[in-house]
C-alpha positions in Angstrom: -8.0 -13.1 26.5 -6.1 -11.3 29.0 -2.3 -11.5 29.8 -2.2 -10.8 33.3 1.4 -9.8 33.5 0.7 -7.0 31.2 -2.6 -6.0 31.1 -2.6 -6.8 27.0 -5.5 -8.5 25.2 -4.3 -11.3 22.9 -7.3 -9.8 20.7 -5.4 -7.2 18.8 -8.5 -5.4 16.5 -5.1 -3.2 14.8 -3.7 -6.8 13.9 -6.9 -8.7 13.5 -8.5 -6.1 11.0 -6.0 -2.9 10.2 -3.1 -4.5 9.0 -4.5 -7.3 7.2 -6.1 -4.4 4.7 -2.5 -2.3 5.1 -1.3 -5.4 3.4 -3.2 -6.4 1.0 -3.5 -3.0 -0.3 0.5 -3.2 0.0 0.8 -6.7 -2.0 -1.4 -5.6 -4.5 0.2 -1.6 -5.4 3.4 -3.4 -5.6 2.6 -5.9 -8.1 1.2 -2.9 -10.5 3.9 -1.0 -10.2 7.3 -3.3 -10.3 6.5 -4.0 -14.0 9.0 -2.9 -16.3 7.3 0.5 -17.9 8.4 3.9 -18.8 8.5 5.4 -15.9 10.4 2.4 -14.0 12.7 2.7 -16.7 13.0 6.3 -16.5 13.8 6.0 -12.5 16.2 3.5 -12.7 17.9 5.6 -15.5 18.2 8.6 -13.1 19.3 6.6 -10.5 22.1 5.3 -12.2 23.5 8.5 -13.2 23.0 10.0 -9.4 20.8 12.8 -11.0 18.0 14.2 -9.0 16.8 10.9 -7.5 15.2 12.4 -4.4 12.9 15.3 -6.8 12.1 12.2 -9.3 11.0 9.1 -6.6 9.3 11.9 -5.0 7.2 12.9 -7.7 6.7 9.3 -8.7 5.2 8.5 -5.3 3.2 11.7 -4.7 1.7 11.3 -8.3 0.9 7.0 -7.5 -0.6 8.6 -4.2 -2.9 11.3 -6.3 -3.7 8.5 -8.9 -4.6 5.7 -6.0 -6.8 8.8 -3.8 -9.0 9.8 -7.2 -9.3 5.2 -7.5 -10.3 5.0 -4.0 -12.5 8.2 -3.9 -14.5 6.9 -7.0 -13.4 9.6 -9.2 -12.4 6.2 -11.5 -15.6 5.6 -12.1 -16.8 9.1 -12.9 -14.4 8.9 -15.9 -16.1 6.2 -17.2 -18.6 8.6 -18.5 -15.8 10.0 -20.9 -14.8 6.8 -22.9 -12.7 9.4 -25.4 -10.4 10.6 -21.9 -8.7 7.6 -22.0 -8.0 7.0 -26.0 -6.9 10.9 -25.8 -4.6 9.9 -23.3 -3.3 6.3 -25.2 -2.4 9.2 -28.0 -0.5 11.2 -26.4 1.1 9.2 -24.6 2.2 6.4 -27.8 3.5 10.2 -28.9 5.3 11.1 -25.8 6.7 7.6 -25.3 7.9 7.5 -29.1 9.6 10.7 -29.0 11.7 9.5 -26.0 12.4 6.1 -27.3 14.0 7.9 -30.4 16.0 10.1 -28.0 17.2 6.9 -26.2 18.0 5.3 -29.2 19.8 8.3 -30.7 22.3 8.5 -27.2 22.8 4.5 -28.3 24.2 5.2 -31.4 25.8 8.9 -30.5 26.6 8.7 -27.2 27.2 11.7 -25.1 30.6 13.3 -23.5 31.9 11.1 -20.6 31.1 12.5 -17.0 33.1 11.3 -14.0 31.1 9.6 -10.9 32.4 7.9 -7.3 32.1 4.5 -7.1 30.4 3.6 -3.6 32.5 0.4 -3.4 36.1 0.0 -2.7 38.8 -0.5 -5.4 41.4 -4.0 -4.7 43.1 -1.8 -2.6 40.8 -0.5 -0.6 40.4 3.1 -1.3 37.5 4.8 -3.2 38.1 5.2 -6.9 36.6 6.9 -9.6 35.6 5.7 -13.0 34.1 7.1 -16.0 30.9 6.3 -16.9 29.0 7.2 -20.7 26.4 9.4 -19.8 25.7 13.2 -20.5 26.7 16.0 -17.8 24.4 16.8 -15.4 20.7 17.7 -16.5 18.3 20.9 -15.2 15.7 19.9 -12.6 13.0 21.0 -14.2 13.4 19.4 -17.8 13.9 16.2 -15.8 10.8 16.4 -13.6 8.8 17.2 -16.9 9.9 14.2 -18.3 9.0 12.4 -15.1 5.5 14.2 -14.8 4.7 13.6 -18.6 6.0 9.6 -18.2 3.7 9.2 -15.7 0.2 11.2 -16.3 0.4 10.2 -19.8 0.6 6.3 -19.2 -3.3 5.4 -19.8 -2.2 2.0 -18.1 -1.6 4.1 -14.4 -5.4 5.0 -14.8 -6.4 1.6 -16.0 -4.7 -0.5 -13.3 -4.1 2.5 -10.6 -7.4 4.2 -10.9 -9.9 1.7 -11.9 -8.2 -1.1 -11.2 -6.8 -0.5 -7.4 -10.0 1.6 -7.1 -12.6 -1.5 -7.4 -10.6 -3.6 -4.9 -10.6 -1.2 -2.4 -14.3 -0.5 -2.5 -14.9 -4.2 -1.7 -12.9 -3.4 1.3 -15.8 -1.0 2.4 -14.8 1.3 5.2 -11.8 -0.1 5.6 -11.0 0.8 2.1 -8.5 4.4 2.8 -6.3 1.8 4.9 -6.5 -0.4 1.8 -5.5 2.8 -0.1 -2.4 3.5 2.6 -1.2 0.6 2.0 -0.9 0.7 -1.8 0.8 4.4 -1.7 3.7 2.7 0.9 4.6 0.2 -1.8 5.1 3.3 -4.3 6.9 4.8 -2.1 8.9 1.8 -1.2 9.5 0.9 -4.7 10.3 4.0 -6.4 13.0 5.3 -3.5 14.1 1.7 -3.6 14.6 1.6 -7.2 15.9 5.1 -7.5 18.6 5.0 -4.8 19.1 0.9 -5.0 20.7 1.4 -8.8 23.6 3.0 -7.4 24.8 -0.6 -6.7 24.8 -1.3 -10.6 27.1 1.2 -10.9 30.1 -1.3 -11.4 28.3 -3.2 -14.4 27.8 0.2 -16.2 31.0 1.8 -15.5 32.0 1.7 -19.1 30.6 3.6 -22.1 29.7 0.6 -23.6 27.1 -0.8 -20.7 25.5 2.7 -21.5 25.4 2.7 -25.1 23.3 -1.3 -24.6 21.4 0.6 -21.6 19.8 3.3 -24.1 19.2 0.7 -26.8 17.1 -1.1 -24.8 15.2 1.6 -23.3 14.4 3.3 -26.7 13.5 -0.3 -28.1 11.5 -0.4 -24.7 9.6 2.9 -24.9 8.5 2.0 -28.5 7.5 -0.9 -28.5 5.0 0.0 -25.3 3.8 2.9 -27.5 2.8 0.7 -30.0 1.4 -1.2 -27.6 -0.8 1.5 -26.6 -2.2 2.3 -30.1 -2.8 -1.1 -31.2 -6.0 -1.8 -29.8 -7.3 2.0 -31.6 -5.9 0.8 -34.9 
């Protein structure tokens, strides 16, 4: 049907068969990924302390991107053909996600020198103040990206859900099935930026050494127990 006064067609085939796919493949990348895990942890962790939060949500969502494009492309079902790849991976990464747990769990108990950060909100009076906050001073890029990198290749969930997972649905999408793709790496990018730059606005509940101390307890006790998760089915 035609609208005379602008010359538009009511049949919209971007709307009728483009964005229902954009979504779906949206819906479905964000509920894999908002999960709490190691590497959400690991970004709302950097986020709080205001340390390299652009470099890490980057990564993050260039590496969901790489994972989602070898899913869609059908390189997920190729690794089928290597059942060991994926109990290598639950190895290393129960050892990677243990070792951090016990570094988590060792800033808990012997927390770090105090480092000084802005508060975005306003004191009663009005004015910007700063408080002291209980975490270490400022960490080297690369160490932190390595951390990032590791947290996220060596999660044998991400290829589980992200690769085969994600993967299968979009082939049922056919064609359409790279728009299906788009979609899914918009809600990683989405997510991790939001998460990364959104935990500033915590900073008020974790202004005190304390609130940090309770924050690394329960991301070492975190970290653990999903690397025991991930060797229990081998055991």
């Amino acid at each position: 049907m035609q609208i005379p006064e602008l010359g538009l067609s009511r049949d919209n085939p971007y709307r009728e068969r483009v964005l229902p796919v954009l979504l779906a493949g949206f819906g479905l990348g964000l509920s894999l990924i908002i999960a709490i895990g190691a590497q959400n942890l690991f970004v709302l962790r950097q986020g709080l302390r205001r340390e390299h939060v652009l470099a890490v949500a980057t990564v993050c969502a260039l590496s969901d991107a790489a994972l989602i494009a070898l899913g869609v492309s059908g390189a997920g079902l190729a690794l089928t053909a290597l059942p060991g790849l994926i109990d290598g991976v639950r190895w290393a990464g129960a050892a990677f996600l243990t070792a951090y747990g016990i570094l988590a769990l060792r800033r808990a108990w012997r927390p770090a020198a105090v480092l000084r950060v802005e508060e975005d909100a306003p004191d009663d009076r009005g004015t910007r103040a700063s408080v002291a906050v209980g975490v270490s001073t400022r960490a080297r890029l690369a160490p932190v990206l390595a951390t990032c990198l590791a947290l996220t290749w060596l999660n044998p969930h991400v290829y589980l859900d992200t690769v085969f997972l994600l993967g299968s649905v979009a082939a049922t999408h056919g064609e359409s099935r790279w728009t299906f793709a788009a979609g899914a790496m918009a809600a990683s990018v989405v997510w991790f930026f939001a998460l990364g730059f959104g935990a500033r606005y915590l900073g008020r509940w974790l202004a005190t050494p304390r609130a940090w101390r309770i924050l690394d307890l329960a991301i070492g006790v975190v970290m653990i127990a999903l690397a025991v998760s991930l060797v229990l089915p081998l055991a």
